[in-house]
Residue frames relative to the residue before (quaternion, step in Angstrom):
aa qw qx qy qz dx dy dz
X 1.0000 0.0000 0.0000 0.0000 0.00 0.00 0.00
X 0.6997 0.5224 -0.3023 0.3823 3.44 1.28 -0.72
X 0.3707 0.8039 -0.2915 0.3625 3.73 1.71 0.00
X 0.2997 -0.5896 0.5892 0.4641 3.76 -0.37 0.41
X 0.5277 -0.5532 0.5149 0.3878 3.61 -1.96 -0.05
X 0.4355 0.7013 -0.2959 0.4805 3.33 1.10 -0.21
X 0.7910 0.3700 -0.3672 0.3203 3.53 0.59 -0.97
X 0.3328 -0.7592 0.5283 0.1835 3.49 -1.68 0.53
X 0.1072 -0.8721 0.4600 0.1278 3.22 0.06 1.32
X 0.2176 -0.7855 0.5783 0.0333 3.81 -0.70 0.80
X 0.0276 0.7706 -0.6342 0.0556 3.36 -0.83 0.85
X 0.6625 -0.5476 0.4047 0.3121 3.41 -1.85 0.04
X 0.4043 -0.6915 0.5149 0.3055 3.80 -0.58 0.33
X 0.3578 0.6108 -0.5669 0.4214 3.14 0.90 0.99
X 0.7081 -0.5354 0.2775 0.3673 4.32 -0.69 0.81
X 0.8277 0.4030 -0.0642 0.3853 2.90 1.06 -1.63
X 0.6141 0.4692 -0.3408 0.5354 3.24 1.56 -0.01
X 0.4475 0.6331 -0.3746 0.5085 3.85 1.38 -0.65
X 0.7463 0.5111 -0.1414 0.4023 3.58 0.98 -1.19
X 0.6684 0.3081 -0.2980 0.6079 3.45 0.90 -0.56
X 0.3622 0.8013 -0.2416 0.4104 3.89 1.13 -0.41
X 0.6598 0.5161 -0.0905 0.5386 3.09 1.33 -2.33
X 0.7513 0.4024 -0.1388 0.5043 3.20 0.70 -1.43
X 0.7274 0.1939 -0.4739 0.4568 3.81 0.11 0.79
X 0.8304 -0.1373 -0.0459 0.5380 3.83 0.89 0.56
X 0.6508 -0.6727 0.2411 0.2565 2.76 -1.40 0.91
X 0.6844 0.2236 -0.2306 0.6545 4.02 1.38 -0.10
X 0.0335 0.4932 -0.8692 0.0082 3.54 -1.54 0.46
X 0.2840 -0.6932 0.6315 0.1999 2.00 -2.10 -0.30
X 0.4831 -0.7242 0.4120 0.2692 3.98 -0.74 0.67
X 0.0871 0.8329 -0.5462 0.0189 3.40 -0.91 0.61
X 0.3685 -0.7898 0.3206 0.3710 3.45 -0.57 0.31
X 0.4481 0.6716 -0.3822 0.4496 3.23 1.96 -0.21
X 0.6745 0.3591 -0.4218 0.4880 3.72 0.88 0.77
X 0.7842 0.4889 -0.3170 0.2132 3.33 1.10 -0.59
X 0.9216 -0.1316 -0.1400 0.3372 3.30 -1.04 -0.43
X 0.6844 0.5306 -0.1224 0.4849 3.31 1.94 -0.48
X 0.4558 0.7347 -0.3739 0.3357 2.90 1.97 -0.05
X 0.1923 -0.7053 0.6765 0.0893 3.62 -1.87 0.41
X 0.6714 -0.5270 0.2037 0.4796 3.44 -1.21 0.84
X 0.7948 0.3206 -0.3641 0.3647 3.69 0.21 -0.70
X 0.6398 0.4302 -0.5438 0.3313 3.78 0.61 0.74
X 0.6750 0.5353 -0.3658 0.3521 3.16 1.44 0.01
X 0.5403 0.5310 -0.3707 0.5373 3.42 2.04 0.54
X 0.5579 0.5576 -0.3286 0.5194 3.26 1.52 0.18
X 0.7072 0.2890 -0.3368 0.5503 3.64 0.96 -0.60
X 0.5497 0.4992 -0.5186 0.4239 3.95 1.01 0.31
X 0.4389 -0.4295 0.6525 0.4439 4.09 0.78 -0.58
X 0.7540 0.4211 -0.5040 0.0095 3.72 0.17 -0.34
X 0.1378 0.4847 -0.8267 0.2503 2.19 -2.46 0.83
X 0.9352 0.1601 0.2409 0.2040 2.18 0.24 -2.37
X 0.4547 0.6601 -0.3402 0.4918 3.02 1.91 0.07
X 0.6007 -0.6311 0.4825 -0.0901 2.58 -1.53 2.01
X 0.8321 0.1114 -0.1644 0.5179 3.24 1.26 -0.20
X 0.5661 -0.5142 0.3439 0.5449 3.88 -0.90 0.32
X 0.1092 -0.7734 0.6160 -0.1029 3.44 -1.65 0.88
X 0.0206 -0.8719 0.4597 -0.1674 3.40 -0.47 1.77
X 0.3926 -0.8620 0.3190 -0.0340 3.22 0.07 1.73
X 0.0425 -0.9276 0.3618 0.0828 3.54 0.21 0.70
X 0.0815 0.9309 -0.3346 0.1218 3.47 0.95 1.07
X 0.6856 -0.4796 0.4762 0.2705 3.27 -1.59 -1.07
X 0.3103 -0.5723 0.6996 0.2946 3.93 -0.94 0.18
X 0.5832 -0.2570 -0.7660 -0.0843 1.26 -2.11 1.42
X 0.2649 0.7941 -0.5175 0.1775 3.60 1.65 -0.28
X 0.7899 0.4287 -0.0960 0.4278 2.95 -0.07 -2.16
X 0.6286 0.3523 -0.4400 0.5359 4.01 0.81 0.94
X 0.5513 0.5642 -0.3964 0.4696 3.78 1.17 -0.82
X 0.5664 0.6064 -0.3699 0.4179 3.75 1.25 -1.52
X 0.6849 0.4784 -0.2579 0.4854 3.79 0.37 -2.09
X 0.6508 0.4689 -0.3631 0.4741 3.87 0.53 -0.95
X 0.6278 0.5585 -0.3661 0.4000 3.76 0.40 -0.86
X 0.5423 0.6303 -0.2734 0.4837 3.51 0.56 -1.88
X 0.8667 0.4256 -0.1102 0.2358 3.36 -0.09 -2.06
X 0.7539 0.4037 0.0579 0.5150 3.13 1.50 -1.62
X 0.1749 -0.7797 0.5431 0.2579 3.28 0.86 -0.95
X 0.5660 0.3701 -0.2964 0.6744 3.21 1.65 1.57
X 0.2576 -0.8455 0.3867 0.2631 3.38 -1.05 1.30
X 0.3138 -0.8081 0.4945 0.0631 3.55 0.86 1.13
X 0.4620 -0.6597 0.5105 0.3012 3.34 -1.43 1.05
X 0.3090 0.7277 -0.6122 0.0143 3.93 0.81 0.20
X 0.6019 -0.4451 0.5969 0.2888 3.48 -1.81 1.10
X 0.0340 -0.6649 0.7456 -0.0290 3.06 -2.30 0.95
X 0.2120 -0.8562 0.4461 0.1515 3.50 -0.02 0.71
X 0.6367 -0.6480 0.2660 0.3225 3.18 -0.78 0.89
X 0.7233 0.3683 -0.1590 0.5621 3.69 -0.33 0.77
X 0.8312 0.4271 -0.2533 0.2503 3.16 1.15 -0.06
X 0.4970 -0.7265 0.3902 0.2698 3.97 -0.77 0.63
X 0.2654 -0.7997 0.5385 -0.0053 3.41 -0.79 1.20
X 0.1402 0.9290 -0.3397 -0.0430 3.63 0.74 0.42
X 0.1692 -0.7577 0.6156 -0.1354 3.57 0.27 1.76
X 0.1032 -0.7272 0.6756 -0.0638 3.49 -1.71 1.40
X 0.3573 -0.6660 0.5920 0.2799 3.39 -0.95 0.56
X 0.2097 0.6734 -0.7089 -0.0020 3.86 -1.03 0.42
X 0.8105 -0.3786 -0.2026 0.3983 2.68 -0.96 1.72
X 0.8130 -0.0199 -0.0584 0.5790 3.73 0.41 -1.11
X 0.4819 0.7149 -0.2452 0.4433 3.52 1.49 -0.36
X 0.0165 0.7935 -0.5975 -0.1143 3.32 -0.85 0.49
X 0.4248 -0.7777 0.4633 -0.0106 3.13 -1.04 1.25
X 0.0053 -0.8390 0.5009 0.2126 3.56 -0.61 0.87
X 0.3313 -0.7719 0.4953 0.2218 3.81 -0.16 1.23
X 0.8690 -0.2634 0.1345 0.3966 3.16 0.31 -0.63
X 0.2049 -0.6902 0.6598 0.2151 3.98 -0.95 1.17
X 0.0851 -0.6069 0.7893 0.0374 4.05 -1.34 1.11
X 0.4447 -0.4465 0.7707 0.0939 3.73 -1.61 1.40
X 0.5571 -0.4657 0.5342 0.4329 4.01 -1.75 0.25
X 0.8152 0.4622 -0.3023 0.1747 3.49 0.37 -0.96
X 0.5954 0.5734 -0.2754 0.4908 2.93 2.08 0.33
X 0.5199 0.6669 -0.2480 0.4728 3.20 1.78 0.18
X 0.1337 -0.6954 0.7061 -0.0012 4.12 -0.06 1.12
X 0.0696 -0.5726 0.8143 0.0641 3.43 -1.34 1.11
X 0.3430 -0.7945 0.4275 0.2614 3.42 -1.22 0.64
């Protein structure tokens, strides 16, 4: 509920990501550029980023889905840890990326 309506959440076609996916709205979509073979630059390719016009939330895998946040951050895909369940929230101002905000599961209230 806390999600803009706008956003497009994308996930792997892997069960268990389709599944948590389910549970933050009612379409996503699947891609394989998130799933189990994925690397950081296909999973900025199945977000639009750059360029995507709208917010975009990526339901993936370790260690990808740290190499990705490391890339963005560093301009390096670093081994950086991502715990399961958790939300990495990276913004684009203008050329800058921007990390708003890292949430752990136990800091996450679903309602």
């Amino acid at each position: 509920e806390y999600l803009p309506k706008h956003c497009v959440v994308v996930a792997s076609p892997a069960v268990r990501t389709r599944e948590t996916a389910a549970a933050l709205v009612s379409e996503f979509e699947t891609s394989d550029g998130v799933g189990l073979n994925a690397d950081p630059a296909s999973v900025l390719h199945a977000a639009g980023w750059p360029r995507a016009t709208h917010p975009v939330v990526i339901v993936g895998h370790q260690p990808t889905l740290g190499r990705t946040a490391a890339q963005l951050m560093t301009g390096k895909p670093l081994p950086w840890s991502v715990r399961k369940g958790s939300i990495v929230w990276i913004v684009r101002r203008g050329s800058e990326n921007v990390l708003r905000a890292v949430l752990a599961p136990e800091m996450i209230r679903v309602p």
